[in-house]
N, C-alpha and C positions, 0 to 999 in steps of 0.2 A: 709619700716617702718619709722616711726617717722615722723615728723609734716613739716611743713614748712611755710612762708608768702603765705596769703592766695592770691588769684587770680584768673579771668576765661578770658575765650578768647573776646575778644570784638565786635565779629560778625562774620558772615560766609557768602561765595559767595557760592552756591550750584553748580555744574557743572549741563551743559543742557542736560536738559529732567530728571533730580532729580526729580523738582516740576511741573510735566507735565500742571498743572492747572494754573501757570504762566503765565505773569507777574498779579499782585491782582493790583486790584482797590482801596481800603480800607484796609490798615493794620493796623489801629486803634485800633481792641481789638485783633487783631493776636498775640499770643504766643507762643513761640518756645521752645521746649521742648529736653534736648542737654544732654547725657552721659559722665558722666566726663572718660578720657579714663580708662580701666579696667572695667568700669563698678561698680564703689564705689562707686554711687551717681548720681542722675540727674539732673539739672537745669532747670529754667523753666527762661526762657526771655519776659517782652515787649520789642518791639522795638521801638529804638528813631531814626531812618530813616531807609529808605527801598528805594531804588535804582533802579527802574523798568528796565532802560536801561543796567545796568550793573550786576544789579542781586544781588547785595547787600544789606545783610540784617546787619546794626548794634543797637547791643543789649542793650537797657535801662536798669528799673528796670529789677529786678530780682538779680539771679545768686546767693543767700543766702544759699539754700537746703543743703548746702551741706558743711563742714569746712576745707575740703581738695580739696582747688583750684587745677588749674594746669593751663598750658598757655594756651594748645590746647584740644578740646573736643571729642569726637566721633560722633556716630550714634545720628542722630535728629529727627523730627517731626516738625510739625507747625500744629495750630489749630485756631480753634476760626476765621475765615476769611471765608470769604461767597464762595469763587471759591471752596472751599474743601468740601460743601458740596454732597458728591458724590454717598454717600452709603446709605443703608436701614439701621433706627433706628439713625442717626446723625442727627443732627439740629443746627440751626445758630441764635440768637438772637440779632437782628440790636437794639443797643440801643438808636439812633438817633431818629428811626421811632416807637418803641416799640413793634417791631414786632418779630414774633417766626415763624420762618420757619423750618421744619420738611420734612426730607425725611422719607414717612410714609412704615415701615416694613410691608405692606399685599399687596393683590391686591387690585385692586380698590381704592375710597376715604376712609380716616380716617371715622369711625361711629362717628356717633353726640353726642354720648355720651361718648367719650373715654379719658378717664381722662390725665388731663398732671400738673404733680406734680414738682413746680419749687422752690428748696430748697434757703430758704432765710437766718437763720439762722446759725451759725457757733455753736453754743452753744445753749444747748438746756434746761441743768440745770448746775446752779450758785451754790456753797455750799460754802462760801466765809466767813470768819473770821479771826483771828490773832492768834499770840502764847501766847499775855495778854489775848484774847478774845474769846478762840476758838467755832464754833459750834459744838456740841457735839452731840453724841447718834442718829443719821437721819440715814435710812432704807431707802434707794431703792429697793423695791423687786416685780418682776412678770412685771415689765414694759418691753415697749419696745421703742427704740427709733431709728428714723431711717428718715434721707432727711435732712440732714446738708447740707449745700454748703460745695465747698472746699476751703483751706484756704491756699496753698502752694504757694499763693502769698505775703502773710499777712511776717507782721517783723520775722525773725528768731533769734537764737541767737546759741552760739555754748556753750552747757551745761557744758564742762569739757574738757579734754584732748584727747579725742575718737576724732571720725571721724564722730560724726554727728552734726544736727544742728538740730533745734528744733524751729516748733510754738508750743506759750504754751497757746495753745485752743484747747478742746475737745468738745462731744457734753456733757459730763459728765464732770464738774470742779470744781474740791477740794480742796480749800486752805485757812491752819488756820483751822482744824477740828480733832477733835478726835473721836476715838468708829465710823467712818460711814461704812455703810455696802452699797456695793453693789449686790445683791444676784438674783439668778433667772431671770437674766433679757435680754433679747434680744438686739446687736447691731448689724445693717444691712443696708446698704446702706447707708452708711455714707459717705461724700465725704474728713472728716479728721481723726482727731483722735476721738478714741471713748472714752476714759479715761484718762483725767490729774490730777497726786497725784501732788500738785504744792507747793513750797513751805515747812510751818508749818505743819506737818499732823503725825498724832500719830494714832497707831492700825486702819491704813484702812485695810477692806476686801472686795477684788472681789472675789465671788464665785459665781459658779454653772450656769455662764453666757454665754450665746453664740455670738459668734462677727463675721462675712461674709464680706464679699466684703464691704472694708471701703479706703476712699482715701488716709490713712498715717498709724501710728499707731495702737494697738488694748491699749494698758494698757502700758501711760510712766509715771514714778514717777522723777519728777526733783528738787532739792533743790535749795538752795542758797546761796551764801558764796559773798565777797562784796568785785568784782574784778571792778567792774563798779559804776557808779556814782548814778544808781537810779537801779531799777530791772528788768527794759525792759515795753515791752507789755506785759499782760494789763493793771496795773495797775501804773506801774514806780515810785512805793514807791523808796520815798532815801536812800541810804544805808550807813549805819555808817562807821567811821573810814576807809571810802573809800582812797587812793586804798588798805592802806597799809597792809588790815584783808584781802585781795585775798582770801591765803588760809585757812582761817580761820573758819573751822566751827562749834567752841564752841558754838556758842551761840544758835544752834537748828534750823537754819533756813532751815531745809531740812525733809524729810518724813523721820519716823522709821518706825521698827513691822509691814510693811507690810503686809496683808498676801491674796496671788493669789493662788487659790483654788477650783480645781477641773473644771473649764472653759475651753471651746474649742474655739478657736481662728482659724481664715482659711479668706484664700482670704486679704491679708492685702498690702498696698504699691501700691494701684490698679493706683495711679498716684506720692507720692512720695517715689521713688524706696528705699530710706535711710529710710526703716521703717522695722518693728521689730513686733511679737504679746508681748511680754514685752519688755520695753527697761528702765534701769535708770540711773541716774547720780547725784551726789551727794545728796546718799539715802544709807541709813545701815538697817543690820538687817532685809531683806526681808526673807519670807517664799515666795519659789514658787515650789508648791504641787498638785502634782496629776492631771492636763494639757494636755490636746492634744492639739499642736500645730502644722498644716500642710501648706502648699501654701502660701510661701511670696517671695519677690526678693531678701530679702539680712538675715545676719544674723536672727535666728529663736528669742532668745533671748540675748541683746544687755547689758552689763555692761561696761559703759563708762569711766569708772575711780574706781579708789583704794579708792572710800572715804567710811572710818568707816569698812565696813565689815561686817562679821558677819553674812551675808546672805547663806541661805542654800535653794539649789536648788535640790527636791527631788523627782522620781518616775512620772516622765514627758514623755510624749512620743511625741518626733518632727522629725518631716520627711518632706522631699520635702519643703527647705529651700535653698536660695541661688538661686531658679530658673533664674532670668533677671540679675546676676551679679557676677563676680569675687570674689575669696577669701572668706574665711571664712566657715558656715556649722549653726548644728544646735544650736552651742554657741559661743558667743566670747565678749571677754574681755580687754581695756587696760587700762594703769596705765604712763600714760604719764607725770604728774604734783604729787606731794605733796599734802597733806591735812590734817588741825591739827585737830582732833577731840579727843572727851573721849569716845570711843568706845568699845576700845580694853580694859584698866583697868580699868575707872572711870575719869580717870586722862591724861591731852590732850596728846596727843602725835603724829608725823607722821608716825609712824607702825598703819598699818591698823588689826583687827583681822581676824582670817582664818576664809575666805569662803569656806563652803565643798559642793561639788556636787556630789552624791550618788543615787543608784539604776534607775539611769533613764533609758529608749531605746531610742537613739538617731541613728536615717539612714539620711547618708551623703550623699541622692544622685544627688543632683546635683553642679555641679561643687567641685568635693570635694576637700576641704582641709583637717579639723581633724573634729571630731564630737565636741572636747569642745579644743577651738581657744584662747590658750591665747599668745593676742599678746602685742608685745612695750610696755615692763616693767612690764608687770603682772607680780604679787607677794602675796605667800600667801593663796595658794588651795589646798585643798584637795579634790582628783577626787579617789573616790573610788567607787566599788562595781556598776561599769557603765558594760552595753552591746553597744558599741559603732560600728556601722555597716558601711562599708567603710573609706575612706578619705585615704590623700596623707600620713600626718603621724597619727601617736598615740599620743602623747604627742609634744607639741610646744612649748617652751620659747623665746623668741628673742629680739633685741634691749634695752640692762638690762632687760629683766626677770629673776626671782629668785622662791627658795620658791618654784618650781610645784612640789607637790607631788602626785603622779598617782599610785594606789595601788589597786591588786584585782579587775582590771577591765578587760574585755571582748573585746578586739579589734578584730574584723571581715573583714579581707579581705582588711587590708591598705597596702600602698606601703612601708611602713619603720613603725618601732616602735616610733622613735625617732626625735624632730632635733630640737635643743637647741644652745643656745651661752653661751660663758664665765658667770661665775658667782664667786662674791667674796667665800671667804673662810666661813661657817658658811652655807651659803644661797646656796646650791648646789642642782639643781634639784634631785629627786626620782625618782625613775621608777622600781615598785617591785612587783612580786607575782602577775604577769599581764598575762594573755593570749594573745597569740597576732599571729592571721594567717594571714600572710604576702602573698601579689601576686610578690615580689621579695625574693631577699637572704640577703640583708643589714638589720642591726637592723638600721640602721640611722645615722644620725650625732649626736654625742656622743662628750663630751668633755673629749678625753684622755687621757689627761696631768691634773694636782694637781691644782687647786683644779676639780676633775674627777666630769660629771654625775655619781651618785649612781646607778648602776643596777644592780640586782640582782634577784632569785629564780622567774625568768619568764620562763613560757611554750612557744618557740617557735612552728611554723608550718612551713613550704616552700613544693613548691613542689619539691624539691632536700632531705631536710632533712638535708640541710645545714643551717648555715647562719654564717655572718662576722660581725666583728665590731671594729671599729680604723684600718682595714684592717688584723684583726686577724679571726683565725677561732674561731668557740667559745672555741675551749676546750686549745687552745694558750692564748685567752683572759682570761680564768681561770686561768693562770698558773701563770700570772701578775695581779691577785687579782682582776678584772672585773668579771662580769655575775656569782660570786660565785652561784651554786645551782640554775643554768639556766638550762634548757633541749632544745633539739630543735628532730622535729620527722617531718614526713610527714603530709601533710596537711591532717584534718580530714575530714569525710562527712558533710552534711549539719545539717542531723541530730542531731549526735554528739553534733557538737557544741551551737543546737536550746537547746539542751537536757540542756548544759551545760549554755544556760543564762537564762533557766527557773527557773537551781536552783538558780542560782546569784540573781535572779530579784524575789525569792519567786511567780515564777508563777504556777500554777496547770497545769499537764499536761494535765486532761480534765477538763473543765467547770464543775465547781459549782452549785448546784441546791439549791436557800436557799427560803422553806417554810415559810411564816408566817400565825400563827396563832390566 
């Protein structure tokens, strides 16, 4: 946890027969593609030399993707260089000669007529105003948009305190706009992101839209606070009372009133892995309601920082999240830095207002850690009324987290309930009124010694019919004023407990038939 001076490795010798297609002739548009280790992120490198004799490759531009350097990298690729063309459906475009070489996916020659669609655009619609000026009331609806190039070469920047880094280019771009809608609309084969809430932006809605196989992003909303001398790519407006307004986001230069609605999201991060089907940072007050979101490498939905609040994440259903990378599940959160807003009263303040996250189905299954991840200083949730399926624990605080309140939720088959750190007096994690069927006997790491984790009236499960906690059984832990009004029993059937997140989640045990007339 927690941050550090940023950093990447500065080149790699591959050992022999790695890159069988070795030594290249041309590494000119060659780009190297390098897993930060853990798998948190991935880099993409040109090189500014390449070393035929000795097999060294060192690494130019690039290395941006990503805000949590390290020295050394993992698992690689190389691309873009003509010896690799080796398979059916790759192709290589010598910019030199302006030629496009294709290894053709059939038998025989390519037919004479067989289309090849070469994405030149990074952006496809501009919706671009101020917070004096803004464009107002624009309806995107029933389009479809689809053959962006990709852009995870293009400047990045690192949005807030989280672990990602961000271009802020979609094929959709919104900045300085109120009232726009995006509805009904198709994004697919996009080689970046396919929605930037950028900047200025009041009551945007995505609804009812479908997003597939896109090369970053599906829907990030990013703000601005004026830690920096101007506001980056694209536009590099100067920014006021720089550096000393950092965290200052009085003055509205960030998205509210969100609202992500009812859209399905699938296939996202297809080249940079640090992607997300929503992701935001310095944005308050989102709605995101009623979503399927499935197939990405890393976190499902990404909240990058404590700024404002206020956002309520409701009745969502994400699965198979985390696929290509470590850590995390289908939500995660952190709260690394400060931020002055009037979110919470009216009136500025650095307390953010509580985000509640409620009724969603969220399955942890790959690589799991918890279904809703809050890590390094989260503060300020309310996670209630979840069916939360898999993951390492139940509830997470860590590196200053505070504030988690976890209540009347559904945990399904995690290793522990629990596993928090110290927290001041006032600010002490919740954990109440929860079900929770455990594949061990521990409820978790629990803080308890004063000021204690609060837990209480939770339904264990184990398959003993036991479980411990501070190294107590439960009904020792009872007797020293822990797990008051906790039970614990054998683990139930699957039934059971499908039975028991139908009612949590208001779902019909059979399908609904509704006539119109």
């Amino acid at each position: 946890g927690g941050a550090f001076a940023f950093r990447t490795p500065s080149g790699v010798t591959p050992n022999a027969g790695v890159l069988p297609n070795s030594p290249y002739k041309d590494v000119s548009q060659m780009i190297i593609n390098v897993w930060r280790p853990n798998r948190w992120s991935n880099w993409m490198f040109e090189l500014e030399n390449y070393n035929a004799t000795s097999n060294n490759f060192t690494f130019g531009r690039g290395g941006n993707q990503g805000a949590r350097g390290e020295n050394v990298g993992g698992d690689f690729f190389v691309e873009n260089v003509f010896e690799e063309l080796d398979s059916p459906g790759e192709f290589f475009f010598e910019k030199a000669t302006g030629e496009l070489f294709l290894f053709y996916n059939g038998s025989g020659a390519p037919p004479p007529d067989m289309e090849v669609v070469v994405p030149q655009l990074p952006s496809l619609v501009n919706i671009s105003g101020s917070a004096w000026d803004p464009v107002r009331s624009v309806t995107l609806e029933g389009l479809t948009f689809k053959s962006t190039r990709y852009t995870y070469m293009e400047p990045h920047a690192v949005p807030s305190g989280g672990d990602w880094a961000l271009d802020r280019i979609a094929a959709v771009f919104l900045q300085g706009t109120e009232e726009v809608q995006v509805k009904g609309c198709t994004f697919e084969r996009l080689d970046g992101n396919a929605v930037m809430i950028s900047g200025y932006n009041r009551h945007t809605t995505v609804r009812d839209s479908d997003f597939a196989y896109l090369g970053g992003n599906g829907i990030v909303s990013w703000g601005y606070t004026n830690e920096t001398e101007n506001t980056g790519f694209p536009y590099y407006t100067p920014n006021s009372n720089y550096p000393q307004a950092g965290i200052d986001g009085t003055d509205g230069n960030h998205p509210r009133y969100n609202s992500i609605l009812g859209n399905s999201v699938r296939e996202v991060g297809l080249y940079e892995k640090q992607s997300s089907f929503y992701m935001q940072a310095k944005t308050a007050q989102s709605t995101i309601f009623g979503n399927v979101f499935f197939n990405g490498p890393r976190a499902g939905i990404n909240f990058n920082d404590g700024f404002g609040g206020g956002d309520e994440l409701s009745e969502n259903l994400v699965f198979s999240t985390c696929r290509e990378s470590g850590d995390h599940g289908p939500f995660n959160s952190w709260d690394r830095q400060p931020f002055l807003t009037s979110v919470r009263t009216g009136e500025p303040s650095m307390i953010m207002q509580w985000r509640e996250i409620h009724h969603n189905f969220f399955i942890d299954n790959y690589s799991p850690q918890e279904g809703v991840d809050n890590d390094d200083g989260s503060g300020y949730y309310r996670t209630h009324h979840n069916f939360l399926v898999y993951g390492g624990n139940g509830m997470k605080s860590d590196f200053g987290g505070h504030d988690i309140h976890m209540v009347e939720n559904i945990f399904a088959y995690v290793g522990q309930a629990v596993g928090v750190d110290a927290t001041l007096p006032g600010h002490e994690d919740i954990f109440t009124q929860n079900t929770v069927v455990l594949t061990g006997t521990d409820i978790g790491q629990a803080e308890c010694q004063a000021p204690r984790t609060l837990l209480s009236g939770n339904r264990y499960f184990s398959n003993t019919g036991d479980v411990t906690i501070c190294g107590l059984s439960l009904a020792d832990a009872q007797k020293v004023g822990m797990e008051v009004g906790s039970t614990v029993a054998t683990t139930p059937q699957d039934d059971d407990l499908i039975g028991w997140a139908r009612e949590l989640l208001s779902v019909a045990s059979e399908p609904k038939v509704v006539m119109f007339v």
